[in-house]
MDAnalysis code that builds the backbone (N, CA, C; Angstrom):
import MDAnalysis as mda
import numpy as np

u = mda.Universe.empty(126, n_residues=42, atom_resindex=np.repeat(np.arange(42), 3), trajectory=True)
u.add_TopologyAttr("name", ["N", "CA", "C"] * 42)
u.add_TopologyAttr("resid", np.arange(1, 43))
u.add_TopologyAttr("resname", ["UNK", "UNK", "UNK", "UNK", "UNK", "UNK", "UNK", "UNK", "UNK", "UNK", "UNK", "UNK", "UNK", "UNK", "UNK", "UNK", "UNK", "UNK", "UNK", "UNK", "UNK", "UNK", "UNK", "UNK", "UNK", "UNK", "UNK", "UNK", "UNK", "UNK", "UNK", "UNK", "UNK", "UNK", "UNK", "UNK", "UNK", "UNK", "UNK", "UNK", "UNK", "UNK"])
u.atoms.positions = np.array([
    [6.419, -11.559, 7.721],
    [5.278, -12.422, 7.431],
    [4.518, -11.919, 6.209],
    [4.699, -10.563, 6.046],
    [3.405, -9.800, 4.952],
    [4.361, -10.051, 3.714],
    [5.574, -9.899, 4.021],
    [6.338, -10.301, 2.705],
    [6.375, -11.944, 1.693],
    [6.133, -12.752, 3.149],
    [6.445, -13.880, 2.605],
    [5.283, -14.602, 1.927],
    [4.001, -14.291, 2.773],
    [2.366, -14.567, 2.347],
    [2.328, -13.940, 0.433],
    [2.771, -12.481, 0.122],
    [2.511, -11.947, -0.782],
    [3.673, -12.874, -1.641],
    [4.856, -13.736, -1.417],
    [5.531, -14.110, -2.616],
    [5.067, -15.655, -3.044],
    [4.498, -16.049, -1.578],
    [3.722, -17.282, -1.771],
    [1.949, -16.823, -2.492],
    [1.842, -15.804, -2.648],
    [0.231, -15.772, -3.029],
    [0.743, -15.302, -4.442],
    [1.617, -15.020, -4.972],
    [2.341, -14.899, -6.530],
    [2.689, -16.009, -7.158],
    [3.195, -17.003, -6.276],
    [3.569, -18.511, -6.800],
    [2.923, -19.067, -6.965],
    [2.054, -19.065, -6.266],
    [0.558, -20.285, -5.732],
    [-0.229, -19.241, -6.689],
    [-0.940, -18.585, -6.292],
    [-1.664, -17.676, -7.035],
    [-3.536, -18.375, -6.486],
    [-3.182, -18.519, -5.550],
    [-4.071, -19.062, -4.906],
    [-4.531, -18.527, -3.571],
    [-5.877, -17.720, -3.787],
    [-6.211, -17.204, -2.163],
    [-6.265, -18.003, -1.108],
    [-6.284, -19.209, -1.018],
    [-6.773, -20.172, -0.218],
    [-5.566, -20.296, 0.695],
    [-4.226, -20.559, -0.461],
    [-3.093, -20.823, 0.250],
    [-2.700, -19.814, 0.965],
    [-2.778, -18.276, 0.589],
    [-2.563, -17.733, 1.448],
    [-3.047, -17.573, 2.913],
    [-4.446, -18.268, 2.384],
    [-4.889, -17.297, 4.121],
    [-4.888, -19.091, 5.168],
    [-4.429, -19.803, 4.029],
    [-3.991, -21.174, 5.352],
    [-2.586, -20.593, 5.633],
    [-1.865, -20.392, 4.856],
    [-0.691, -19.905, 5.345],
    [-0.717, -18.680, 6.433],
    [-1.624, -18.027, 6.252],
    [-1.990, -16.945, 7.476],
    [-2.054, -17.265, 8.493],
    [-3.537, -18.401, 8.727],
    [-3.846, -18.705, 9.733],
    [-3.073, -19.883, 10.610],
    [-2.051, -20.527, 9.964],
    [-0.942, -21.110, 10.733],
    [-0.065, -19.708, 11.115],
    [0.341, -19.660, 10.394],
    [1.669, -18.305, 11.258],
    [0.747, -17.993, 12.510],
    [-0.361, -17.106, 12.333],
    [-1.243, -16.533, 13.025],
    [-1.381, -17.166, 14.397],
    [-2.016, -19.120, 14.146],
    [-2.071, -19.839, 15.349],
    [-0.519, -20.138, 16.170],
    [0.118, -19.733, 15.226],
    [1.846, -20.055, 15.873],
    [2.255, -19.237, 16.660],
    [2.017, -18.034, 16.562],
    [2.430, -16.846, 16.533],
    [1.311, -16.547, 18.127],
    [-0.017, -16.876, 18.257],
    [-1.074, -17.220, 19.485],
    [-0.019, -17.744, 20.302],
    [-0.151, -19.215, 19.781],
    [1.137, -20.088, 20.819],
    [2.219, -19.700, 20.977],
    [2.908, -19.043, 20.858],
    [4.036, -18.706, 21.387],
    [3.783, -17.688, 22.238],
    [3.199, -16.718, 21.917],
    [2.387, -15.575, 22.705],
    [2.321, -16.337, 24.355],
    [1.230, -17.276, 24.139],
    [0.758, -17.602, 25.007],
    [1.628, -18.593, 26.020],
    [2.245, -19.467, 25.487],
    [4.011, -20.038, 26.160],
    [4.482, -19.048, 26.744],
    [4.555, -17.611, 25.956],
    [5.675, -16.552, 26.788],
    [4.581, -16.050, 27.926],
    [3.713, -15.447, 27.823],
    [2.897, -15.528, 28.962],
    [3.068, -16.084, 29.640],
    [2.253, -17.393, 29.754],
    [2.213, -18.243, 30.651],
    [3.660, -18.271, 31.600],
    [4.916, -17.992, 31.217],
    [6.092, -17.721, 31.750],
    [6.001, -16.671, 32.544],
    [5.350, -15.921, 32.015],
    [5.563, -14.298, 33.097],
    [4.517, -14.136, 33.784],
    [5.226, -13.714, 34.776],
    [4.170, -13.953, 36.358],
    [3.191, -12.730, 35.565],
    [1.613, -13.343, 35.958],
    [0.252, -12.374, 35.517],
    [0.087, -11.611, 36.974],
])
């Protein structure tokens, strides 16, 4: 992820895009978390 943010924040050259691009992975990355949870007995 740290690789791909830094080749997209070289292309773009744009802070913005990076940290939307962050904060999707980030919320994706929640949700799936939380799918696999929700699977395993608490």
């Amino acid at each position: 992820m740290r690789i791909s943010l830094r080749q997209h924040k070289q292309k773009d050259g744009l802070p913005q895009e990076t940290i939307l691009l962050f904060i999707i992975n980030y919320s994706l990355s929640i949700s799936s978390n939380v799918s696999g949870v929700s699977r395993l007995p608490t």
